[in-house]
Each structure stands twice: as structure tokens, then as C-alpha cells.
N, C-alpha and C positions, 0 to 999 in steps of 0.2 A: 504494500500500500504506500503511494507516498501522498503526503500533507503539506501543502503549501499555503502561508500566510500568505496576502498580499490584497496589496489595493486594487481593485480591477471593478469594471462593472462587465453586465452580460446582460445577450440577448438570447432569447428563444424563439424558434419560428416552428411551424410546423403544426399542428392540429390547432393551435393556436398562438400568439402572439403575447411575450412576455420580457419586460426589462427590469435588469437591476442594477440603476444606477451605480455610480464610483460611490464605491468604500470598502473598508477593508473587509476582508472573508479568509474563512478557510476554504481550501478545494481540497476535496478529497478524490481522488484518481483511484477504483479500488481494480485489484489483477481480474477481477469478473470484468473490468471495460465499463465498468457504470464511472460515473463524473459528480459530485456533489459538491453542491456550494452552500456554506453555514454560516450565519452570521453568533455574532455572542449570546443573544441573546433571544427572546420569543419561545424555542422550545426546543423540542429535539431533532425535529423535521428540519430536512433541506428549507432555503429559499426557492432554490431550484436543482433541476437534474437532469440524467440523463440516465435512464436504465438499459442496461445490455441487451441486444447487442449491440456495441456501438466501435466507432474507430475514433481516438483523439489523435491528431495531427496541428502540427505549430506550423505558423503560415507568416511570410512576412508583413508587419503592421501595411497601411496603404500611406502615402503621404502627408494624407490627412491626419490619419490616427498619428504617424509620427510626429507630427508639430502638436496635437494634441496631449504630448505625453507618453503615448502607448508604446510598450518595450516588444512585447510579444503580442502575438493572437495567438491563442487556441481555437480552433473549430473543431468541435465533437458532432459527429456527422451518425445517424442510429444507421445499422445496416439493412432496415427493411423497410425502413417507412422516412419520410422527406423531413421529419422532425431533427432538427440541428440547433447547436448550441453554440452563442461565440463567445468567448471569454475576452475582453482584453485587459494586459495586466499592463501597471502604469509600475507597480513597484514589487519588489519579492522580497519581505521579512524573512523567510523562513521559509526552506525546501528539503524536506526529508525524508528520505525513503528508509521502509521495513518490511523484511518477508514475515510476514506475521504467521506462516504456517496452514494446516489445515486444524478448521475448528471440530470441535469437538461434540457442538451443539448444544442447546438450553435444559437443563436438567429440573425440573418443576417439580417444588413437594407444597401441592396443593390446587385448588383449577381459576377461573377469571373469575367469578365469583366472590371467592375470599377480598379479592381487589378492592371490588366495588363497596366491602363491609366499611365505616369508616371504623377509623382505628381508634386502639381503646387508649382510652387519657386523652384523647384529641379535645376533649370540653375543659380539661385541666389546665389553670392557668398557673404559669412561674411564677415565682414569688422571692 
């Protein structure tokens, strides 16, 4: 997997049309070929993505984007349907790669259920 900081904004096209202005994100590039982009905060959901199968490929910025700033493009292109993603990055904090291995998968002692129960002491206040 590698995780890249960096200031970048992005567009989406393809079943529908989507931007995310310049700011800083993570991109998460995973060995499945999906592409995820997270900001700090909100949740745990992408802003946006790219689920596999997909090709990332770096393109060079256009004129424009270079006076604009832009270091790199990414185009994440899906392999079977016209849905494409462009990334461009104005800055790179941070780029790091990890073979994280094969998972092992989620081991559950209990069902969705329990989830939903709230939790006990949750009306308990500190003192």
C-alpha cells in the first residue's frame, strides 16, 4: 500500500461528475488498484475513489496546470467502464510505501446487533 500526504485537489467524471477542491488529503493507492482520497476529518469514508479494477498512471501536468502550481497529474482510468479520476498534486508531504501482506480477515465475537445496543454507563457522567 502506499500513503501519500499532499495538497492536491481532484476531479471525477464518469456516471457522474465530482470535485474536490485544493487541500491537503491522504491518497491511499491500495495493491487491489483501488485509489482513495481522505481528508482528516468527517468520518471514515473516502471523499472520493476509485474501486478496482482500475489503472493509475502519472501524466504530465498541461501548461496551465503548471503555472497553476500542479507538480504531477494522476489519472486513475477504471478498466471497464469511462469512470476516471484526476488527481492533481500541487505538493507531496509525505510518500510511503508498505507491503502490508495478506490479511487474515475480521474475526467477530458477537453479531450487528450488539452495535446498535447503546453502551452501558453511556448516561454516566464524569465527575
Amino acid at each position: 500500500m502506499r500513503v501519500v500526504i499532499a495538497r492536491c485537489a481532484a476531479r471525477y467524471s464518469g456516471r457522474l461528475s465530482a470535485h474536490l477542491p485544493l487541500a491537503t488529503r491522504a491518497i491511499m493507492l491500495k495493491a487491489d488498484g483501488s485509489v482513495l482520497l481522505h481528508s482528516d476529518g468527517g468520518s471514515y469514508k473516502p471523499l472520493n475513489w476509485m474501486s478496482p479494477p482500475c489503472t493509475t498512471r502519472e501524466v504530465a501536468p498541461s501548461e496551465a496546470q503548471t503555472e497553476a502550481g500542479v507538480t504531477q497529474v494522476w489519472t486513475v482510468q477504471h478498466d471497464k467502464t469511462d469512470d476516471r479520476l484526476e488527481i492533481e498534486i500541487y505538493e507531496v508531504m509525505s510518500d510511503a510505501e508498505h507491503e502490508l501482506g495478506t490479511d487474515p480477515g475480521l474475526i467477530k465475537d458477537g453479531v450487528e446487533a450488539h452495535l446498535q445496543e447503546p453502551a452501558r454507563g453511556a448516561d454516566c457522567v464524569a465527575r
